[in-house]
Backbone as a printed PyTorch tensor [residue, N CA C, xyz], in Angstrom:
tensor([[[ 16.1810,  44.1000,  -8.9670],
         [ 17.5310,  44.5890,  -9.0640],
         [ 18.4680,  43.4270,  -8.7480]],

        [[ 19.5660,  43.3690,  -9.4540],
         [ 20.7350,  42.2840,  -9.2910],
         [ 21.9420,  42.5060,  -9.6330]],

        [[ 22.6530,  42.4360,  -8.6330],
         [ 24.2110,  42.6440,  -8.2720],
         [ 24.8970,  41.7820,  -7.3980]],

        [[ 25.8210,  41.7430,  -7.7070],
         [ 27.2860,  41.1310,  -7.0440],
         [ 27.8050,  41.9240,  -6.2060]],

        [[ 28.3280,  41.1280,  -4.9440],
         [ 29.1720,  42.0560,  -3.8940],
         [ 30.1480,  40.8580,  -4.0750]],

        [[ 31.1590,  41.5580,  -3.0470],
         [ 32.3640,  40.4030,  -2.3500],
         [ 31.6680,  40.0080,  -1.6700]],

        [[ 32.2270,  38.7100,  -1.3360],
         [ 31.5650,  37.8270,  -0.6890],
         [ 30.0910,  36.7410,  -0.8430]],

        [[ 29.6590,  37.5750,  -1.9280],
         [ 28.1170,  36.6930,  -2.3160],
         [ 28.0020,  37.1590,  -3.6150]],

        [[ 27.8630,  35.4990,  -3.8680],
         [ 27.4290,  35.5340,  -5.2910],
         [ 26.7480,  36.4700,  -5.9890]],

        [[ 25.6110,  36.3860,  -5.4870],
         [ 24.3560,  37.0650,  -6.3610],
         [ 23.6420,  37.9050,  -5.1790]],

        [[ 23.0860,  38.8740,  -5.6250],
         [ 21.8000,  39.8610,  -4.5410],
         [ 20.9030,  39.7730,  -5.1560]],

        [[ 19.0650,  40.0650,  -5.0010],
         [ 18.3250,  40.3360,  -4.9670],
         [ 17.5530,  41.0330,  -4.8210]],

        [[ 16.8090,  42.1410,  -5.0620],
         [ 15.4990,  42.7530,  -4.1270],
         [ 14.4180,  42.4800,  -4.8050]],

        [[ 13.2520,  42.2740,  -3.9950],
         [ 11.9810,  41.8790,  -5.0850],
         [ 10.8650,  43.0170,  -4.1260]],

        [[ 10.2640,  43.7160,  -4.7200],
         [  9.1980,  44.8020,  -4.4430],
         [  8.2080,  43.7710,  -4.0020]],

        [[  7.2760,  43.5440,  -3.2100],
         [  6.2900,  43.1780,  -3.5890],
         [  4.7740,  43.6820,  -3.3210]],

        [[  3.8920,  44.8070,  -4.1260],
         [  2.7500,  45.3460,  -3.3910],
         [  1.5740,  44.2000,  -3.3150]],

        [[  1.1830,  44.3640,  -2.1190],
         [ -0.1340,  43.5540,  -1.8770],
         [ -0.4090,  43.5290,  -0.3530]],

        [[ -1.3410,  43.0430,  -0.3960],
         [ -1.9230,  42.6990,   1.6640],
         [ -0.8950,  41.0560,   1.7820]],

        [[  0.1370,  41.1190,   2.3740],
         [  0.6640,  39.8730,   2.7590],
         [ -0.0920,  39.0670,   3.3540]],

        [[ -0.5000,  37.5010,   2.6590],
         [ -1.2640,  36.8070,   3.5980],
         [ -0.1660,  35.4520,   4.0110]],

        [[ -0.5650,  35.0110,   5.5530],
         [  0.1290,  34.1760,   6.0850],
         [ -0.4820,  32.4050,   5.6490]],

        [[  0.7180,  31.5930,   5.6450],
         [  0.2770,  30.5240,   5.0330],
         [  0.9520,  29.3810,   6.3750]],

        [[  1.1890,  28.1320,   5.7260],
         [  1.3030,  27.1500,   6.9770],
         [  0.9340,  25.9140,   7.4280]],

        [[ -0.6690,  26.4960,   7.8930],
         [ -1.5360,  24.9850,   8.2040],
         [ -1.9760,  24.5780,   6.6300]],

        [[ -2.2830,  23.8740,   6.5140],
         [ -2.7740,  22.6860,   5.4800],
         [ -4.0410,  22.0680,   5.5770]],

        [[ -4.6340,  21.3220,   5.3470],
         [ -5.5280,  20.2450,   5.6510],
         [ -5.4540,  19.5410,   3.9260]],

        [[ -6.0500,  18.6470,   4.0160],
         [ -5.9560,  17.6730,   2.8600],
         [ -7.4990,  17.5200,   2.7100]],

        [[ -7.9670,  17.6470,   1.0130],
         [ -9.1030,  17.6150,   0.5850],
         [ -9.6920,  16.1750,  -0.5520]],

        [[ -9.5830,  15.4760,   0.0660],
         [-10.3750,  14.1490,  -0.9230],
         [-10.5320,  14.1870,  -2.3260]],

        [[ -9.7740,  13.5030,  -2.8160],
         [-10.4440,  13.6950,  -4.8030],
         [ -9.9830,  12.8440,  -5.2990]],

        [[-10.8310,  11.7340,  -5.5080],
         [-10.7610,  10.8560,  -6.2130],
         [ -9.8150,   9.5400,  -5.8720]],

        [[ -8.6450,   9.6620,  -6.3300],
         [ -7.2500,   8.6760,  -6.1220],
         [ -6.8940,   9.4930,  -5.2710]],

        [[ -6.6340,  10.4890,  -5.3460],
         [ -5.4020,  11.3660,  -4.2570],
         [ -6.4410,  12.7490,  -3.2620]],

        [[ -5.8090,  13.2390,  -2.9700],
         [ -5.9960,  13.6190,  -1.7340],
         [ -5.0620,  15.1400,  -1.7430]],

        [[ -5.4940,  16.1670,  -2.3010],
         [ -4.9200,  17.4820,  -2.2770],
         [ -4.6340,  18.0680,  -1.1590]],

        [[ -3.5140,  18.4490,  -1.1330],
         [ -3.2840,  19.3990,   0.0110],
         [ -3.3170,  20.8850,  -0.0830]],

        [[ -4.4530,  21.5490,   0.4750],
         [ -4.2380,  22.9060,   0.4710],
         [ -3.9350,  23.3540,   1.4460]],

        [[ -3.8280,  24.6170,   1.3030],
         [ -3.6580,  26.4260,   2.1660],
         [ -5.2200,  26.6900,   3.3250]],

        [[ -4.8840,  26.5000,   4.2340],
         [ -6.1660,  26.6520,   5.0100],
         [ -6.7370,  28.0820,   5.0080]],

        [[ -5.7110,  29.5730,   4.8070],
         [ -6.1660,  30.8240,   4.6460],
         [ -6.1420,  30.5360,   2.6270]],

        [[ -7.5120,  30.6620,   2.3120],
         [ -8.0080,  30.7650,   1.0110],
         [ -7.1220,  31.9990,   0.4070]],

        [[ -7.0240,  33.4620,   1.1310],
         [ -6.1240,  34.4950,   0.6320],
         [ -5.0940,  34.4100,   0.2060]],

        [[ -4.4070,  32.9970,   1.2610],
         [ -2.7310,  32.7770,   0.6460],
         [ -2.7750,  32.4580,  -0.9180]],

        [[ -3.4400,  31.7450,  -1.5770],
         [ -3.3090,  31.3720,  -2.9310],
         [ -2.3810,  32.8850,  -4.0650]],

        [[ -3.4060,  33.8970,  -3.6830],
         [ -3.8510,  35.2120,  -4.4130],
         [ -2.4920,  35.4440,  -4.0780]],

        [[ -1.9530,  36.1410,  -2.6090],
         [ -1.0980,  36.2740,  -2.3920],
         [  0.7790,  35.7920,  -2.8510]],

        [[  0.3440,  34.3900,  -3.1220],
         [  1.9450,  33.1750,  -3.8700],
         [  1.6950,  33.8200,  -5.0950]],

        [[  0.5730,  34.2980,  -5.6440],
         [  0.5590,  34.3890,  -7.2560],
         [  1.0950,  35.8010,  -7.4910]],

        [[  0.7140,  36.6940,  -6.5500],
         [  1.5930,  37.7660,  -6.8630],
         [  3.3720,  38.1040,  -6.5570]],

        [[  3.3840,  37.2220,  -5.8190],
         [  5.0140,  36.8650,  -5.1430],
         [  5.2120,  36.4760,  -6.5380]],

        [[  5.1720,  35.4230,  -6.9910],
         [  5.5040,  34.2420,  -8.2060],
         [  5.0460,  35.5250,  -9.2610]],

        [[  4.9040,  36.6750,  -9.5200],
         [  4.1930,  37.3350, -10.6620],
         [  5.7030,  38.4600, -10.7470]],

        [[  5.7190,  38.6790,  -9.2340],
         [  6.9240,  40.2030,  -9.0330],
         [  8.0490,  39.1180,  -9.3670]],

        [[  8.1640,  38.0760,  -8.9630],
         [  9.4860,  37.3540,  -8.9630],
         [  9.8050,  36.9930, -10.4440]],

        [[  8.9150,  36.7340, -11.5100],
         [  9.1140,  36.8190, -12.8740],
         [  9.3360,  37.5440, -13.4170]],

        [[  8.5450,  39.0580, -13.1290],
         [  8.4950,  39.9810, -13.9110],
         [ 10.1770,  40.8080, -13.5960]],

        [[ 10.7620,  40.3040, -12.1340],
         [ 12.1590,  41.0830, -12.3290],
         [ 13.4060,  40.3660, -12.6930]],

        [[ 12.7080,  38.8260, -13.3060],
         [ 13.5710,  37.7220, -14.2230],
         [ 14.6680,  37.2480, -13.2430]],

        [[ 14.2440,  37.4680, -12.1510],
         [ 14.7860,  36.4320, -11.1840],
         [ 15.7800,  35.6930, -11.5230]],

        [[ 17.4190,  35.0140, -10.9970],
         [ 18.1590,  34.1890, -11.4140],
         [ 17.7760,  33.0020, -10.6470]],

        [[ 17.5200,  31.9560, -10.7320],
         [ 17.1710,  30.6690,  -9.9880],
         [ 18.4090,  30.1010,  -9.1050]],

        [[ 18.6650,  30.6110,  -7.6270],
         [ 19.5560,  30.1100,  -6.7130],
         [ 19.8700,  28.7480,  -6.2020]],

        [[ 21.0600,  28.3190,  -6.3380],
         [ 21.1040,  26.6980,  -6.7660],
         [ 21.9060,  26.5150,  -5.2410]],

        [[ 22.7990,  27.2930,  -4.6070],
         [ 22.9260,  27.3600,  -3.8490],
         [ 22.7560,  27.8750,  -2.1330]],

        [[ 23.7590,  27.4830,  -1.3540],
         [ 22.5500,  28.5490,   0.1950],
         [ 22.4690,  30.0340,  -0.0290]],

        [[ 21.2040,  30.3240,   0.1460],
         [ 21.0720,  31.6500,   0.2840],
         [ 20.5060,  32.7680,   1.7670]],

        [[ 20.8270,  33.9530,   1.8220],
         [ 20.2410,  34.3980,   2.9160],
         [ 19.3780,  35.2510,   2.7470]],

        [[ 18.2880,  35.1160,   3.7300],
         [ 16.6150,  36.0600,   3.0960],
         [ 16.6160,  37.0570,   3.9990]],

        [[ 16.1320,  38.3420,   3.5750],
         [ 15.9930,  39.3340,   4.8110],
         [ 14.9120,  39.6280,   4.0560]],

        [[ 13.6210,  39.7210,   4.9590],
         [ 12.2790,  40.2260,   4.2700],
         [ 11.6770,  40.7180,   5.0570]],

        [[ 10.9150,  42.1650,   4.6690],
         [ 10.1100,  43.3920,   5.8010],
         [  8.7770,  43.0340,   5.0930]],

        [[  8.1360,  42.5240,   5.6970],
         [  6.2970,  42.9640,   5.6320],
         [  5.7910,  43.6870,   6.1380]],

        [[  5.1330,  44.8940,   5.3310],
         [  5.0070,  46.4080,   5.0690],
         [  3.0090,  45.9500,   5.8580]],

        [[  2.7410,  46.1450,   6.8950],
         [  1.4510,  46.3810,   7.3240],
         [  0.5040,  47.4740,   7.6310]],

        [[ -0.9690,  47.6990,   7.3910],
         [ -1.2950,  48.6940,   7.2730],
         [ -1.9220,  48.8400,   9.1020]],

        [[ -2.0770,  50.1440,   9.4070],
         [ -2.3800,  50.1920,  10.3390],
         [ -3.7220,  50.1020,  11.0210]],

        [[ -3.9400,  49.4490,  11.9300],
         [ -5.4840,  49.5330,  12.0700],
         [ -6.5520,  50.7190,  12.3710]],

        [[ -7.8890,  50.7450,  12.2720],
         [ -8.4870,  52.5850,  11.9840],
         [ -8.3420,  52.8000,  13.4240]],

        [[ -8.5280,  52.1680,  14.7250],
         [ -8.8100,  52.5460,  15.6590],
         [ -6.8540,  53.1230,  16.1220]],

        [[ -5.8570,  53.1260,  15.4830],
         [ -4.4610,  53.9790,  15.8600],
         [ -4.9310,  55.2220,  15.5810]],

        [[ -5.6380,  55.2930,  14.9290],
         [ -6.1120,  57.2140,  14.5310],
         [ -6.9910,  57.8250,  15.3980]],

        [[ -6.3610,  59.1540,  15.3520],
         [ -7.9330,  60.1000,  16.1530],
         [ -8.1080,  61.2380,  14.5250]],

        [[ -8.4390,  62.0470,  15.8630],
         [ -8.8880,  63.7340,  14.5950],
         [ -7.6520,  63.9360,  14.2450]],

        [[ -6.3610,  63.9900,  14.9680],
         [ -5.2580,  65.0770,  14.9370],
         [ -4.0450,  64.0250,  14.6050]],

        [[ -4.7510,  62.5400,  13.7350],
         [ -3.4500,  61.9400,  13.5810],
         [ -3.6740,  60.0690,  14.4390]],

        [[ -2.1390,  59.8700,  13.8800],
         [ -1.7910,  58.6790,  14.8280],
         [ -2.0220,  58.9980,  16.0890]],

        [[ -2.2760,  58.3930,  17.1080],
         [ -2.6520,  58.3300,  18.4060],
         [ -1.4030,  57.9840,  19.3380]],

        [[ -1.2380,  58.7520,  20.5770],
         [ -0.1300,  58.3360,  21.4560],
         [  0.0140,  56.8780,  21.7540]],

        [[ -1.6960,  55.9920,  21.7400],
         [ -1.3200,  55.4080,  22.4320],
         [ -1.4570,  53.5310,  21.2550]],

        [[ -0.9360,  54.6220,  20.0670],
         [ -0.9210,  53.3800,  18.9260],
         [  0.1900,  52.6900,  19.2670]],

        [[  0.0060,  51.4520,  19.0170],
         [  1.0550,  50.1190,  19.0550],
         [  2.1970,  50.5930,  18.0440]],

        [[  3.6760,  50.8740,  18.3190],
         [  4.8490,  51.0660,  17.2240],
         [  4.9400,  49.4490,  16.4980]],

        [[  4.7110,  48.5870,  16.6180],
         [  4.6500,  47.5140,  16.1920],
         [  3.6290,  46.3940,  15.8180]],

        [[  3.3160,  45.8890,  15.0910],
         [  1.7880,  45.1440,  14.8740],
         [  2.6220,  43.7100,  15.4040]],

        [[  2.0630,  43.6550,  17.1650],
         [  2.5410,  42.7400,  17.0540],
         [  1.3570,  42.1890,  17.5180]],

        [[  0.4420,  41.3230,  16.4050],
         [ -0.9090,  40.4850,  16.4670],
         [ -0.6600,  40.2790,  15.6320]],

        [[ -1.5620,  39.2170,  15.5170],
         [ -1.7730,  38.2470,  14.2980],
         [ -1.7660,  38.8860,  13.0550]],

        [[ -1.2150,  38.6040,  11.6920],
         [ -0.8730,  37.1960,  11.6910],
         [  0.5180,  37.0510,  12.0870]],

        [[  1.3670,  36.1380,  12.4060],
         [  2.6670,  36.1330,  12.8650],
         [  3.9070,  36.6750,  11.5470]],

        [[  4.7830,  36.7480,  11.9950],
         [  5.8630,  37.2390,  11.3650],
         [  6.3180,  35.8900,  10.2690]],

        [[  6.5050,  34.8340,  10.8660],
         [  6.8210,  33.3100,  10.6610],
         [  5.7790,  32.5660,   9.5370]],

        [[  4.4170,  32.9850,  10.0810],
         [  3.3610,  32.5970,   8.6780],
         [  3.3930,  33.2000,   7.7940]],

        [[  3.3660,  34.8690,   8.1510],
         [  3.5470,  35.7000,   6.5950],
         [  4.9790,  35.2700,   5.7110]],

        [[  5.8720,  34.6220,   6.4100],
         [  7.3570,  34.3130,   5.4470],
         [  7.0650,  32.8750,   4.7170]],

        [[  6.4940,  31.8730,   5.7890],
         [  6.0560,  30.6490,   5.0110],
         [  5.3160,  30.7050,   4.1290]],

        [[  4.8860,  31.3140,   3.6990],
         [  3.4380,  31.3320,   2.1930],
         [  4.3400,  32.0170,   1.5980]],

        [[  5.5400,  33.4390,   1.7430],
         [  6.5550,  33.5200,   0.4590],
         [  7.5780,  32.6350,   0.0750]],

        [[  8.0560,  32.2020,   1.1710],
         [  8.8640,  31.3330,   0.7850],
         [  8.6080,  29.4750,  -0.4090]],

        [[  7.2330,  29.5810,   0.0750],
         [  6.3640,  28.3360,  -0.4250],
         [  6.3150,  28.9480,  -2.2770]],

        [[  6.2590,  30.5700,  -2.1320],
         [  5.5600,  31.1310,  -3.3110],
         [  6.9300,  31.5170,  -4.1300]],

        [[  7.7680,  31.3320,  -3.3270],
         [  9.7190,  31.7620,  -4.2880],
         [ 10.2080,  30.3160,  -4.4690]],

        [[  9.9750,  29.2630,  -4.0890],
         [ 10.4480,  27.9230,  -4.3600],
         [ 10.4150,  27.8210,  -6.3060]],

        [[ 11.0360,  27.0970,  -6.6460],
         [ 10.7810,  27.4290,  -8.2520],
         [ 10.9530,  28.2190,  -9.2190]],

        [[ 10.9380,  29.6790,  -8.2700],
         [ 11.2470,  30.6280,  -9.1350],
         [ 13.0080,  31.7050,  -9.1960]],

        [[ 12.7680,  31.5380,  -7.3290],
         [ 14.2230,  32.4160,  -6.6740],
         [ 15.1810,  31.0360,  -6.7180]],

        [[ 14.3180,  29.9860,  -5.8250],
         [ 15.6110,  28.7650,  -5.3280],
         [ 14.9220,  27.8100,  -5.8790]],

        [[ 15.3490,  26.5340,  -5.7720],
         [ 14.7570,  25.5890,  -6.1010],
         [ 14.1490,  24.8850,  -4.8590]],

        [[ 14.6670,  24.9440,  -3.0310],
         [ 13.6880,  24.4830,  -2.5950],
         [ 14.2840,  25.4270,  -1.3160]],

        [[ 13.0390,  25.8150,  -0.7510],
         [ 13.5630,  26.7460,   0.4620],
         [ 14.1860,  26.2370,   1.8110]],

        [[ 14.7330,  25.1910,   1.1870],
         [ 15.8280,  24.4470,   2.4330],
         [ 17.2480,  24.5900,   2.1150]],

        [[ 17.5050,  26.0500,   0.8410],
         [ 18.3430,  26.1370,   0.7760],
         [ 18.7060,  27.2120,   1.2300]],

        [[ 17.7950,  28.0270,   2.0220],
         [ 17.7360,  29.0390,   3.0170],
         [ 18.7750,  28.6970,   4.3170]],

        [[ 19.7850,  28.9090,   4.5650],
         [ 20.8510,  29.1330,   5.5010],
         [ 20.5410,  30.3150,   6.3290]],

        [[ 19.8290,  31.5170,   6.2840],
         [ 19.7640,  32.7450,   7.2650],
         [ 19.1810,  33.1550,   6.6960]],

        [[ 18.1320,  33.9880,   7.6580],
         [ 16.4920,  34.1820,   7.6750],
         [ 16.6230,  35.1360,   8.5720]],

        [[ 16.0150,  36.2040,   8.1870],
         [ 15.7450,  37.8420,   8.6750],
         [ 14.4520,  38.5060,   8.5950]],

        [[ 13.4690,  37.8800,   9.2100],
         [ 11.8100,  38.5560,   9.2780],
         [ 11.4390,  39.6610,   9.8390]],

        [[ 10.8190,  40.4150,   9.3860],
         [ 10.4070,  41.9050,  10.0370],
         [  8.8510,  41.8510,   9.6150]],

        [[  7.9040,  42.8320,  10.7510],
         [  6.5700,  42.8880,  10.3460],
         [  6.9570,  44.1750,  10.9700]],

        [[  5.8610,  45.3560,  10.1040],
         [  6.5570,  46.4600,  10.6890],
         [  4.7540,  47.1100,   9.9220]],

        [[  4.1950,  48.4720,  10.5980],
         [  3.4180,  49.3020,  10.1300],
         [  4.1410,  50.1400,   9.1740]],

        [[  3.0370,  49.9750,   7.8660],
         [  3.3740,  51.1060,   6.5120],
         [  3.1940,  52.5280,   7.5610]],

        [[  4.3900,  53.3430,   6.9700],
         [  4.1630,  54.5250,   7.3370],
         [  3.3150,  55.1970,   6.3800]],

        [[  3.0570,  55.0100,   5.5770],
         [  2.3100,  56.3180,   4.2560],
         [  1.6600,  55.0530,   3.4190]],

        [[  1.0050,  53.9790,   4.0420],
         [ -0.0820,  53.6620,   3.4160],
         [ -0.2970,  52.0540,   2.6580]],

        [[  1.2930,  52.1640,   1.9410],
         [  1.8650,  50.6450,   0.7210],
         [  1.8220,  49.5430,   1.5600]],

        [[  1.2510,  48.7490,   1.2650],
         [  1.4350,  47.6290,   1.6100],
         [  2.4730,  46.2880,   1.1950]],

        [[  2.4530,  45.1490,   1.5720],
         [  3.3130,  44.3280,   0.4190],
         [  5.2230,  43.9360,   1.5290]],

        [[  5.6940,  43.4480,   0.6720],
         [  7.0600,  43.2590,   1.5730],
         [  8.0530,  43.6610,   0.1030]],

        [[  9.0890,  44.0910,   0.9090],
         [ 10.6430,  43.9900,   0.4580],
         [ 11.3680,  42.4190,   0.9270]],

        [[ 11.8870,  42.2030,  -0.1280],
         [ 12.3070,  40.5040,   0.1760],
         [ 14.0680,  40.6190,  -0.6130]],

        [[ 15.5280,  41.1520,   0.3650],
         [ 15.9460,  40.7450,  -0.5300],
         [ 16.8710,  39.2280,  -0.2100]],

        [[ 17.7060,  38.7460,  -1.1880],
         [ 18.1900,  37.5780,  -1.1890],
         [ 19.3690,  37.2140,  -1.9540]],

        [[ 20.1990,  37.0200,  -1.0480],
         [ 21.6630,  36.8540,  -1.3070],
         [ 22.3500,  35.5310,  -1.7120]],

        [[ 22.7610,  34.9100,  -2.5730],
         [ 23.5260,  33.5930,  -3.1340],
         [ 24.8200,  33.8350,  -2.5870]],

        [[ 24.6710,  32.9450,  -0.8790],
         [ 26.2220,  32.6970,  -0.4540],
         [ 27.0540,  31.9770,  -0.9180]],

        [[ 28.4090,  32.1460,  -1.0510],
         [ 29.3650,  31.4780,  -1.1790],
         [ 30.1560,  32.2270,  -2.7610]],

        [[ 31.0620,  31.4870,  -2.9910],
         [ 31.8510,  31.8160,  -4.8510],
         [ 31.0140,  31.9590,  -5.6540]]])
């Protein structure tokens, strides 16, 4: 979806279903002349490709200027929050364990470079949420605003 308010250029929302994986560390892999740098969680790959898949498919405008990100990563809950009769009193309201809030945004943001902005240092304000799916979906809401005229 894309609209204009006062005050900001352009809006955003991008759906995205999937298991959010967190990205970050690196290590560098030997080949030949050069020396590749990958994703140390193998999952992140899968994960940028579906970011980079939702971000095409809703024809994205490419943000040239600062923008501001507010993004919820939708987590599923673990089996042991359940009993017979439901969520459990004494389930966590928040997943706050691994993976961090901060890694799951770095592997989207790595995975919207190119497509939303051209480099995510044009990110001015940053709004992360990790939160338990209530009814099941996984994936994040990501939207993103083009500040300024």
């Amino acid at each position: 979806m894309i609209e204009t308010l006062p005050g900001i250029a352009r809006k955003i929302t991008l759906t995205i279903p999937g298991k959010p994986q967190p990205g970050g560390s690196k290590r560098g892999v030997p080949g030949g002349r050069f020396t590749r740098i990958i994703d140390a969680n193998p999952k992140a790959a899968d994960w940028k490709r579906t970011v980079q898949f939702f971000a095409q498919s809703a024809e994205t405008p490419m943000f040239t200027g600062p923008v501001r990100v507010c993004a919820t990563f939708y987590l599923k809950r673990p089996a042991g929050h359940f009993g017979k009769k439901g969520l459990l009193p004494s389930a966590r309201p928040f997943p706050s364990v691994a993976p961090d809030a901060l890694k799951l945004m770095r592997s989207t943001e790595d995975a919207l470079s190119g497509f939303c902005w051209v480099d995510d240092a044009q990110i001015v304000i940053e709004e992360i949420r990790k939160v338990y799916s209530e009814d099941g979906w996984t994936g994040a809401v990501i939207d993103i605003e083009e500040i300024g005229p």
